[in-house]
VOBA-1610 file (N, C-alpha, C; in pm, whole numbers, padded with zeros to 5 digits, always signed):
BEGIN
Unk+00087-16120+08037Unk+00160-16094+07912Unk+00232-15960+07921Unk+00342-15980+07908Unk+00436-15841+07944Unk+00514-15812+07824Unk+00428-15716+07698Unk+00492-15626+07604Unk+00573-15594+07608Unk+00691-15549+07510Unk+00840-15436+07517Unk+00819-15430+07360Unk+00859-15272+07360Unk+00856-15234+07247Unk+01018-15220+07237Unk+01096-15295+07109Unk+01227-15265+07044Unk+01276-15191+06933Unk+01302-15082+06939Unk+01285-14927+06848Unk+01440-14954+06717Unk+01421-14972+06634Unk+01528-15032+06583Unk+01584-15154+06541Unk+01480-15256+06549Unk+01507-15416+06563Unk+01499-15459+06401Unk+01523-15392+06345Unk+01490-15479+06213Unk+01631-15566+06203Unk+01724-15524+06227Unk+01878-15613+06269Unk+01970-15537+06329Unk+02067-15645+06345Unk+02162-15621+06437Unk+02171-15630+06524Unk+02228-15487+06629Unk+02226-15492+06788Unk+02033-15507+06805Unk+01935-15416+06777Unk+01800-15479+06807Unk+01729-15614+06803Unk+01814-15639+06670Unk+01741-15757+06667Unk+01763-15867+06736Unk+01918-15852+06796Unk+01938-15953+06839Unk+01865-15922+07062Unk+01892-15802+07038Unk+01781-15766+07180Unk+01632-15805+07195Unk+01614-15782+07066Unk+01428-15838+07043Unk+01453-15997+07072Unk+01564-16096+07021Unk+01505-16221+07023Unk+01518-16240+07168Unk+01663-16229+07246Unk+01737-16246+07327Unk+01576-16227+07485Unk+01487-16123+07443Unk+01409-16081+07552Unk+01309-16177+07506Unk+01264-16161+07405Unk+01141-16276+07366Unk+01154-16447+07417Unk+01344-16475+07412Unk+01337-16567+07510Unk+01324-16618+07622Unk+01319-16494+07681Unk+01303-16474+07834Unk+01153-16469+07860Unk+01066-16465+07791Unk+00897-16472+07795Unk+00801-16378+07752Unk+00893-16240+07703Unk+00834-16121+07685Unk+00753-16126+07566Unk+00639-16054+07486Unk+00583-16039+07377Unk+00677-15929+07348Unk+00699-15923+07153Unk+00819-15806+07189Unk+00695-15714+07085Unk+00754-15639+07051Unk+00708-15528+06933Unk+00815-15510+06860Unk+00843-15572+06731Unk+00951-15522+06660Unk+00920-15411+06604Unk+01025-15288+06576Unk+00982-15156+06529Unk+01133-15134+06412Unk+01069-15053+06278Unk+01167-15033+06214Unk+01107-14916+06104Unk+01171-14842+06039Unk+01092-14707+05967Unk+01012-14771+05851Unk+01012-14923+05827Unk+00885-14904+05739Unk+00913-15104+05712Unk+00839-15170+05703Unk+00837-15297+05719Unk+00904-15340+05551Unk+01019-15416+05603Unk+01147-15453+05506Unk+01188-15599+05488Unk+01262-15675+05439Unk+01272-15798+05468Unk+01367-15842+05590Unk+01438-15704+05654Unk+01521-15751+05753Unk+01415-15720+05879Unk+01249-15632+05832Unk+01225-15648+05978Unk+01084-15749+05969Unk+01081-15822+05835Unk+01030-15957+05864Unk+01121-16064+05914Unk+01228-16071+05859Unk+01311-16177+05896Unk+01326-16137+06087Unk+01315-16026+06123Unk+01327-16009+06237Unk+01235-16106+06365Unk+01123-16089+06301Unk+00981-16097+06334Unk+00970-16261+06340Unk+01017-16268+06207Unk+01031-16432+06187Unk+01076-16524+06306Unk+01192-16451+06329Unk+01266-16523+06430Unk+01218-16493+06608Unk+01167-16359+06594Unk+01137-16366+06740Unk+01006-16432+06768Unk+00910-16475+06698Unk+00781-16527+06726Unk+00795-16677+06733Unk+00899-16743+06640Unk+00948-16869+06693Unk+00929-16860+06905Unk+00975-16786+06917Unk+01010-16763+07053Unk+00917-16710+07145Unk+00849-16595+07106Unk+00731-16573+07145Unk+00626-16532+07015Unk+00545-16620+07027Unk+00410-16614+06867Unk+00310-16506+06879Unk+00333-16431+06978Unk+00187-16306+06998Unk+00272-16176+06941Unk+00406-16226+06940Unk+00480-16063+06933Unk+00462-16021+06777Unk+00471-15887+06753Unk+00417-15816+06642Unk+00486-15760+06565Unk+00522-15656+06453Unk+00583-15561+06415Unk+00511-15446+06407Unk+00551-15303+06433Unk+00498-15133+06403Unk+00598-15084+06390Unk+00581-15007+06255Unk+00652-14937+06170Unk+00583-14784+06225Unk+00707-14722+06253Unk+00766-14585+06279Unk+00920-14544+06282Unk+00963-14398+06231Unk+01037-14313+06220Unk+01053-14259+06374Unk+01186-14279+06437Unk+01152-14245+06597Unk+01164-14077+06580Unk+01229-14038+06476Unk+01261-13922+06448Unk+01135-13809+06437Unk+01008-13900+06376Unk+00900-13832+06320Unk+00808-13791+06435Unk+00797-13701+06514Unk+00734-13740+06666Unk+00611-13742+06571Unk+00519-13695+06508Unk+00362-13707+06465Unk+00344-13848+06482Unk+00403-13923+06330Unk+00428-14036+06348Unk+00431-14141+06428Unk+00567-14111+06539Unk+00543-14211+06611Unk+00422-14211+06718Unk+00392-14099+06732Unk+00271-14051+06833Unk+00176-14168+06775Unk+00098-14079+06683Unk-00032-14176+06583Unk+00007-14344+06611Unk+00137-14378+06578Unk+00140-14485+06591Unk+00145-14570+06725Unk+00178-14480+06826Unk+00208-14588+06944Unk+00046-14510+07022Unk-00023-14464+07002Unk-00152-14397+06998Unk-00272-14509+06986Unk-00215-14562+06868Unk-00344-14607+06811Unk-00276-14834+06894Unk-00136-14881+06920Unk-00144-14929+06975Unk-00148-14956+07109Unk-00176-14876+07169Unk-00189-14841+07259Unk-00341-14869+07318Unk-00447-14826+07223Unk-00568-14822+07243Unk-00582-14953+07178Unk-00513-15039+07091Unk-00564-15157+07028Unk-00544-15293+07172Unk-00403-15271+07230Unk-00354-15367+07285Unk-00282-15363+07364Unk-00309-15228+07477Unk-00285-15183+07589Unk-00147-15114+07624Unk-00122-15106+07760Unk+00014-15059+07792Unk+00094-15165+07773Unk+00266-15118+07693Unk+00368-15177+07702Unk+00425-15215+07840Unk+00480-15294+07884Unk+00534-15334+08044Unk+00689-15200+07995Unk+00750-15282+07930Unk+00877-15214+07879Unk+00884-15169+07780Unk+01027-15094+07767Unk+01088-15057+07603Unk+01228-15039+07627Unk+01291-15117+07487Unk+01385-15077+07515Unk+01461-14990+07344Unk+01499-14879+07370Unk+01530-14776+07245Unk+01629-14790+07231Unk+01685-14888+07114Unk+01773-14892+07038Unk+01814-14804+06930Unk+01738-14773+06868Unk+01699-14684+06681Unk+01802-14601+06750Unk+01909-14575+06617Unk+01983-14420+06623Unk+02058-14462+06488Unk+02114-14332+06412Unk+02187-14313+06330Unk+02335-14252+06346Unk+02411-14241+06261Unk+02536-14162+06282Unk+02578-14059+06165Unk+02595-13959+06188Unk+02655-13882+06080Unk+02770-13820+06084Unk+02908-13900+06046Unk+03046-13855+06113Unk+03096-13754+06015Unk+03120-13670+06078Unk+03216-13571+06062Unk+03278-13474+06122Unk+03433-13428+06079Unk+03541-13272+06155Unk+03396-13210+06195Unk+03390-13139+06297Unk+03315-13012+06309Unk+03262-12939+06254Unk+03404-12886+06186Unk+03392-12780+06131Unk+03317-12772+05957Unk+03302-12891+05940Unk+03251-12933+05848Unk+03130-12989+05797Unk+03114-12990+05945Unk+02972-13083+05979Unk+02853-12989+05912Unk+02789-13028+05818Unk+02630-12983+05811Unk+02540-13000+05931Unk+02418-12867+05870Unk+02314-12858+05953Unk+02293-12962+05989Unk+02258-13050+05800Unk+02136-13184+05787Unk+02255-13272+05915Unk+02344-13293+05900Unk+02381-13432+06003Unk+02380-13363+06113Unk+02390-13243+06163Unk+02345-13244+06295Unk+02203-13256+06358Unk+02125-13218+06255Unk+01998-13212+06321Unk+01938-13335+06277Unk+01977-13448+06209Unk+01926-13575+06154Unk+01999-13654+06284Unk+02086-13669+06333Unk+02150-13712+06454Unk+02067-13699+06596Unk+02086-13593+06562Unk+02034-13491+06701Unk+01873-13580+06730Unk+01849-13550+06618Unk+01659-13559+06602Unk+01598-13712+06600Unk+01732-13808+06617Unk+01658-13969+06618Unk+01719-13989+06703Unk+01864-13971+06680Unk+01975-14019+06892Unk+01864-13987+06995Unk+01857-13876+06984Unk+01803-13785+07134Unk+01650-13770+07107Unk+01649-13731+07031Unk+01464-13708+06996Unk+01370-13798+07032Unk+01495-13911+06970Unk+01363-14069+06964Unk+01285-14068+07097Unk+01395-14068+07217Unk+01392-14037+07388Unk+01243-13997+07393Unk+01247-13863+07340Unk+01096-13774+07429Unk+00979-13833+07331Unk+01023-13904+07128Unk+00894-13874+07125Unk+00861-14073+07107Unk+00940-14132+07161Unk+00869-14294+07196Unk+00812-14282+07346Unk+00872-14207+07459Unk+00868-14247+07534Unk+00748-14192+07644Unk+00748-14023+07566Unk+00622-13945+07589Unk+00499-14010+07574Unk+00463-14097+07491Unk+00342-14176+07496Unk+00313-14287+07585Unk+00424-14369+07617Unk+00420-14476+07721Unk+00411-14496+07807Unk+00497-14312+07871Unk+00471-14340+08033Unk+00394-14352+08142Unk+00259-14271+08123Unk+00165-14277+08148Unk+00078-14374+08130Unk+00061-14490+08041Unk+00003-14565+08030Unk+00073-14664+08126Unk+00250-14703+08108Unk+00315-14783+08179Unk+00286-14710+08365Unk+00312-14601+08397Unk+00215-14586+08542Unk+00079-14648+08524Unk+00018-14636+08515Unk-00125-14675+08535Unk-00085-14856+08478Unk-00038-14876+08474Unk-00048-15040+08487Unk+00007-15123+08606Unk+00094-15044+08661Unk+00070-15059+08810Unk+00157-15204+08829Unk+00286-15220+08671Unk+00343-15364+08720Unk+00483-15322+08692Unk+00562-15244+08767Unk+00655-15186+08767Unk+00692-15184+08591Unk+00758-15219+08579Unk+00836-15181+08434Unk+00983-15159+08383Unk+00998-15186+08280Unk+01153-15154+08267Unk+01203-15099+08113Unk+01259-14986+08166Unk+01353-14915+08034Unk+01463-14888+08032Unk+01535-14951+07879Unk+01644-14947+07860Unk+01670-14884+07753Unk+01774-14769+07739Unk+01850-14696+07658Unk+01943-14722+07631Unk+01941-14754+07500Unk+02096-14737+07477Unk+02227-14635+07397Unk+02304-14614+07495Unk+02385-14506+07480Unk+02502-14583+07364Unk+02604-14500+07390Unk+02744-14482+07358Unk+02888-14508+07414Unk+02952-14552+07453Unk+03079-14495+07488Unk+03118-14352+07485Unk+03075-14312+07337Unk+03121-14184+07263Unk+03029-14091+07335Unk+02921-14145+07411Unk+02862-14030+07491Unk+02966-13975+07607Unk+03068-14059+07660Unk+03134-14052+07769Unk+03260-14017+07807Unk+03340-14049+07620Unk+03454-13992+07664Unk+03433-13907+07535Unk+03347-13881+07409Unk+03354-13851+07311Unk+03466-13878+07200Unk+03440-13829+07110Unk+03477-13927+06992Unk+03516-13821+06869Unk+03644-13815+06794Unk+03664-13760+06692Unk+03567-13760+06582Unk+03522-13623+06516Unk+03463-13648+06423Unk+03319-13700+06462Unk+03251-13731+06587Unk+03129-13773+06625Unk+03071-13613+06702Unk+03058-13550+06714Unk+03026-13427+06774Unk+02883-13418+06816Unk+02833-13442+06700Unk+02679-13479+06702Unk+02615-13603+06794Unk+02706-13713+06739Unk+02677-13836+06809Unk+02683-13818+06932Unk+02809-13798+07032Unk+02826-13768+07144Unk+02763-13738+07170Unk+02722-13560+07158Unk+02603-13487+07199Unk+02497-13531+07219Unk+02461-13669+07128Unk+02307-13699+07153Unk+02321-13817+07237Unk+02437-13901+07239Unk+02444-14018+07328Unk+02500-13959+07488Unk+02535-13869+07477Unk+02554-13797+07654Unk+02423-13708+07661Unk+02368-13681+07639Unk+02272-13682+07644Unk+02108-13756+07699Unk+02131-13926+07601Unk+02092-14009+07661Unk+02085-14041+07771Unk+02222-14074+07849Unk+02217-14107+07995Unk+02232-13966+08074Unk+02192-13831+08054Unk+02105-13727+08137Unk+02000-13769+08143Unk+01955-13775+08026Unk+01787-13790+08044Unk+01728-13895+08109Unk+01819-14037+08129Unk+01860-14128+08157Unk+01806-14115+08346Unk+01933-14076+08324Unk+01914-14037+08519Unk+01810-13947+08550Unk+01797-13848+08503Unk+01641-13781+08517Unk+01498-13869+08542Unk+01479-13926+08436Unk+01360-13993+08415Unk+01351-14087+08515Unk+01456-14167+08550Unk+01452-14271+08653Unk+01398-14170+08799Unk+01440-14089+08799Unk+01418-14069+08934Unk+01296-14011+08964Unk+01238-13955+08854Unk+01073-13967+08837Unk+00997-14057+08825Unk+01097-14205+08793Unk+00997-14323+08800Unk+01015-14468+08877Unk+01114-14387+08974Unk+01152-14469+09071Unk+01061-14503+09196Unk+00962-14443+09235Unk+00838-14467+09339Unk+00747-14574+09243Unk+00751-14564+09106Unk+00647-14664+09100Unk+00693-14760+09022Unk+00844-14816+09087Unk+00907-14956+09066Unk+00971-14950+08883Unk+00926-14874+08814Unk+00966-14846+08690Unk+01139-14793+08679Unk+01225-14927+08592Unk+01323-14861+08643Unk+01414-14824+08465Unk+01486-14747+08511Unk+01521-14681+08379Unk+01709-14661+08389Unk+01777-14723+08242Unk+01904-14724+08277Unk+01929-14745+08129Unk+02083-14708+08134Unk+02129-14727+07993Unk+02204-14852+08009Unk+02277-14908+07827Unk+02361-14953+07797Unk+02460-14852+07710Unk+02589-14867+07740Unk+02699-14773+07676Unk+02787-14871+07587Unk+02730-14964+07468Unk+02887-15025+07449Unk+02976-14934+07365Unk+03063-14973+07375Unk+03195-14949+07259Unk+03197-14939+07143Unk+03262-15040+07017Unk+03252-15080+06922Unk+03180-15235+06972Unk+03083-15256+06850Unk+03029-15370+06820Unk+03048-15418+06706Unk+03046-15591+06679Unk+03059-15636+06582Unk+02943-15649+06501Unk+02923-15571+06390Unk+02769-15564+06330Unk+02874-15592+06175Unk+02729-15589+06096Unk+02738-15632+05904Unk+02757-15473+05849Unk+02731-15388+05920Unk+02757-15250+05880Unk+02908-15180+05885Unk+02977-15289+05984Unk+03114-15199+06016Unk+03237-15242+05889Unk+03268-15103+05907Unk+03338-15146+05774Unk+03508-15180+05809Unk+03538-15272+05696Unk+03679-15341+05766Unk+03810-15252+05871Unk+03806-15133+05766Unk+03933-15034+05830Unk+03868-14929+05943Unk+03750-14891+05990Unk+03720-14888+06119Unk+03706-14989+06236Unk+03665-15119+06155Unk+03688-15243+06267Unk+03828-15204+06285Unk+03946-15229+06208Unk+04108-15248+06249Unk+04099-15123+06415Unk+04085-15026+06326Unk+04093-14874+06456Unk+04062-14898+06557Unk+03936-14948+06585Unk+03849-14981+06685Unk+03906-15113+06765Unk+03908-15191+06746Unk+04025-15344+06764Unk+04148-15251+06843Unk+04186-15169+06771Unk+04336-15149+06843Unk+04325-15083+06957Unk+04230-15032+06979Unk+04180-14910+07109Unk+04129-15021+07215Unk+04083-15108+07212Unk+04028-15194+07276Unk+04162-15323+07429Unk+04142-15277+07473Unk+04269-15378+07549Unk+04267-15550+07554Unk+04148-15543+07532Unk+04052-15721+07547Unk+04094-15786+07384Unk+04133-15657+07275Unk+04132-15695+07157Unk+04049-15767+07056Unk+03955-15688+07111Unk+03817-15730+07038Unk+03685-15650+07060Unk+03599-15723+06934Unk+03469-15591+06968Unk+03383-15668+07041Unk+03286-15605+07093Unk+03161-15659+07170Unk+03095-15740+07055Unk+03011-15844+07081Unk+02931-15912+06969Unk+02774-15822+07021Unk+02675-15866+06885Unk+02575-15791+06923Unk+02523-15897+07053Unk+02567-16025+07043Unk+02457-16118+07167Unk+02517-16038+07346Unk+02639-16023+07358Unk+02717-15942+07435Unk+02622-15812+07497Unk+02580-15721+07370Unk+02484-15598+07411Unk+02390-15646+07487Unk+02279-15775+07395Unk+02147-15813+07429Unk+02181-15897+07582Unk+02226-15946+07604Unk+02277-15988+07741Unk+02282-15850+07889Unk+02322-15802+07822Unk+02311-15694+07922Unk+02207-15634+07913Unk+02117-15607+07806Unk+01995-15548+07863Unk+01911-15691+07895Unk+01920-15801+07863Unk+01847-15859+07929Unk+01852-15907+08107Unk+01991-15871+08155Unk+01998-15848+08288Unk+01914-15711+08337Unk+01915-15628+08295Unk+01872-15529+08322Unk+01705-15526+08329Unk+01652-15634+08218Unk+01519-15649+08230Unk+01504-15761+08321Unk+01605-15827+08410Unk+01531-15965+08483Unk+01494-15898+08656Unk+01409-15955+08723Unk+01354-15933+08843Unk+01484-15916+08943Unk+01581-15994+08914Unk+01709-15936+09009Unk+01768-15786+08969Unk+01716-15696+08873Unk+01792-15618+08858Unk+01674-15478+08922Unk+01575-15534+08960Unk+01491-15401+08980Unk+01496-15314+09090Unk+01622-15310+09148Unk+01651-15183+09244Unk+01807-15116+09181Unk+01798-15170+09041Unk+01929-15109+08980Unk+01825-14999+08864Unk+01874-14849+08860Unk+01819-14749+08787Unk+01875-14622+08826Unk+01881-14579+08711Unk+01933-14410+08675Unk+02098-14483+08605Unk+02130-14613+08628Unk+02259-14623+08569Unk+02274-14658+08430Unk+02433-14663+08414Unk+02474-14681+08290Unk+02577-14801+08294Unk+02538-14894+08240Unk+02604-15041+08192Unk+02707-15004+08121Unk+02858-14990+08137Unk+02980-14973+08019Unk+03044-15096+07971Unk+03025-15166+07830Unk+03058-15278+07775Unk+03157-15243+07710Unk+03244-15224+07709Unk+03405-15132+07642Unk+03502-15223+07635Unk+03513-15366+07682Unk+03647-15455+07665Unk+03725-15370+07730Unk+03757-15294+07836Unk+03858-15225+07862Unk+03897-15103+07845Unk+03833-15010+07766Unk+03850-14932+07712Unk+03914-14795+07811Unk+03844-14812+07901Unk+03882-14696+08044Unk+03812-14733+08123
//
């Protein structure tokens, strides 16, 4: 039975990563800051698919929190095989305008989530001794950056540093670690006149769908991909 914890799955791009892997055989862990009807409906649908998989509620932002919590499953129902960290927020704004709170509310779940989901796992995922796989997911805006995202950037280039780092500390024991970077995606959150913007930047003329994202990390989690790590997947329609 090979666990993955999905940091963010109550919908959307997670959720549709939580089902997309659960079809592939995995038990998943749906995770969302506090159990809602989008991260039952989540749950709903991925246990159709696999029936052992669970939900845990944590704040990736909160390291206490998520500690206690991936702590105590941890000791209930062993090491995770994988994870893959979806959870992030956005807080757009000029620079120069930008508040503390959105930089350090950005800063502190983009990038944070990184050290405080992943600080608990790794060690347990070594000592299980069945290689493993982690997936991050980045930005575009980590790569070429992004008006008005300053924060975002920062924490999604970021990502794939830490990205390539970590892999290469966990590359002897088959554990392999890589991002996804898409673009714009088509989610229920985007609002009409940033879809238009986004559409026009695009050369393919169109956004990524969320099944599009989950596809790619689910290559990334299949047995053909496990001498691929430290990289970054770019889903951009063209973008550069």
């Amino acid at each position: 039975m090979k666990r993955v914890l999905v940091t963010g799955s109550s919908r959307g791009i997670g959720r549709e990563i939580a089902i997309k892997l659960a079809s592939q055989g995995f038990v998943i862990v749906v995770n969302g800051r506090e159990e809602s009807a989008d991260s039952i409906e989540t749950l709903r649908q991925v246990r159709e698919l696999s029936p052992e998989s669970s939900f845990l509620a944590f704040d990736v932002s909160n390291r206490k929190q998520v500690k206690e919590a991936l702590e105590l499953e941890l000791e209930k129902r062993g090491p995770f095989w994988g994870a893959v960290l979806n959870a992030g927020i956005h807080q757009d704004s000029p620079f120069p305008g930008m508040s503390e709170e959105q930089w350090d509310q950005v800063i502190n779940t983009d990038l944070g989530g990184f050290f405080n989901v992943l600080r608990p796992l790794i060690m347990p995922m070594i000592k299980l001794r069945d290689k493993g796989r982690i997936v991050v997911i980045s930005s575009i805006s980590g790569l070429v950056g992004n008006r008005g995202q300053v924060n975002y950037s920062a924490a999604k280039a970021g990502l794939i540093g830490a990205t390539r780092s970590l892999s290469k500390e966990l590359a002897s024991r088959g554990i392999t670690v890589n991002c996804v970077a898409p673009g714009g995606v088509e989610t229920e959150m985007l609002k009409d006149e940033i879809r238009e913007q986004l559409v026009k930047a695009v050369p393919m003329g169109r956004l990524a769908t969320t099944e599009e994202v989950a596809g790619s990390v689910s290559f990334l989690f299949a047995e053909e991909a496990g001498y691929m790590t430290g990289q970054t997947l770019v889903l951009n329609g063209g973008m550069f």
